[in-house]
C-alpha positions, 0 to 999 in steps of 0.5 A: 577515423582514429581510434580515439574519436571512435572512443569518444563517440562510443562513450557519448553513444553510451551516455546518451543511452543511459539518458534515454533509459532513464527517461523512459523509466528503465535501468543501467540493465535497461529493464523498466522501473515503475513507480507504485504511485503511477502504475495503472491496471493496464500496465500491472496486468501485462508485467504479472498475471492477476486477476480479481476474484469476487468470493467475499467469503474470504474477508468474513474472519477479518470484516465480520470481526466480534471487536468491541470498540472502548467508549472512549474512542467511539467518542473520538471517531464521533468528535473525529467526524463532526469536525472534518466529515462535511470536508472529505470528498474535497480535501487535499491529499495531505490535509486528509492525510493529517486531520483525518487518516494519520488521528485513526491510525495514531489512535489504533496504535501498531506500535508495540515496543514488545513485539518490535513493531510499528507504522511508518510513513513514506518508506521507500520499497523496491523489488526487481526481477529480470522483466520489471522493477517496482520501486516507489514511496509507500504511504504507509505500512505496518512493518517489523521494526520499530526505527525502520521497517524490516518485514511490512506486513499491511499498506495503506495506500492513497490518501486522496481526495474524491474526485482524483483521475489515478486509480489507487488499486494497482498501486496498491496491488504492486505494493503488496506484490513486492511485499510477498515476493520480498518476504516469501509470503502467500498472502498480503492485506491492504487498504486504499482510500479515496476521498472518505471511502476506505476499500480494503484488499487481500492478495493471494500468491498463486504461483510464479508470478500469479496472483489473485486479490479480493476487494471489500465493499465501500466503507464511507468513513462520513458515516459513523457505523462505517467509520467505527467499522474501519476501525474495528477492521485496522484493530483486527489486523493490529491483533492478527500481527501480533498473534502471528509474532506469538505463533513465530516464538 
């Protein structure tokens, strides 16, 4: 065989390596990617070390907050509710999305011009380490930065409806992982959301690739006293960041 067949087998070889690799989710280093948005609990539990704790005394500052909602947007989330509240269980992704979830977070507010920060949606966020790659299309965080986000400090992950076979709870876990192993934090809060259901998270950073994470109990947001909670809870971690901002300089 002449040396320039042997070439052009080695670069076919090559070539159809990084096709394979590609396919089966992995890099030019062959180390496996995988996307926030299909990670399942399985697979988060064999790439890092995490476990669930159930001490909900941890949530008691953040859940059990003395924030009083202005009349004015109680009587929001109670048009809010009246209009869409029959229709959550069954609506589509993005339908939620827009008449339902995106008018509380609008309403709630996280930009601030003054303190350089702001929500985004469908930002793309990647961690690597030499085991494993996160990458994937956050649905939506609150992050330092007002025209691109440059420190994410809360995701809310999934908005979809009731009846859904994904599990949105690694998916969110991965985010917030990369989150404090890109920022070098201890500790990162989230929300997912399922049909009118809102759980909200806390992970904890333990060690080298260690973890644990809390979750809160359901919130129902076809309930008013539920949904008026929700907002209180979004409200608090809107005054938590800027006070951590303040405490920075």
């Amino acid at each position: 065989m002449s040396e320039e067949i042997e070439l052009k087998l080695l670069r076919e070889n090559q070539e159809l390596k990084k096709r394979l690799d590609k396919l089966e989710g992995k890099n030019s280093d062959g180390i496996p990617t995988y996307s926030f948005s299909k990670i399942t609990d399985f697979e988060l539990k064999n790439l890092v070390d995490i476990k669930k704790s159930f001490k909900d005394e941890i949530f008691n500052l953040w859940l059990n907050n003395n924030i009083n909602i202005l009349n004015e947007n109680i009587l929001f989330l109670e048009k809010l509710l009246f209009k869409y509240g029959k229709f959550l269980k069954g609506f589509k992704e993005e339908t939620l999305k827009a008449n339902f979830i995106i008018p509380i977070i609008n309403r709630v507010d996280f930009q601030s011009i003054e303190y350089e920060i702001s929500g985004f949606y469908e930002d793309i966020i990647s961690y690597k380490t030499d085991k494993f790659i996160f990458l994937g299309t956050t649905n939506f965080l609150v992050s330092k930065g007002l025209e691109y986000s440059e420190k994410p400090y809360f995701f809310i992950q999934e908005f979809k409806k009731g009846k859904v076979n994904t599990d949105p709870e690694p998916q969110l876990l991965a985010e917030l992982i990369s989150a404090i192993e890109l920022n070098n934090e201890k500790s990162m809060r989230g929300a997912y959301i399922v049909g009118a259901i809102w759980n909200f998270v806390i992970l904890e950073k333990l060690g080298k690739d260690k973890y644990q994470y809390f979750v809160s109990e359901n919130y129902d947001s076809s309930k008013i006293d539920d949904l008026k909670d929700i907002y209180k809870n979004l409200l608090f971690v809107k005054n938590e960041i800027i006070e951590m901002i303040q405490n920075e300089k």
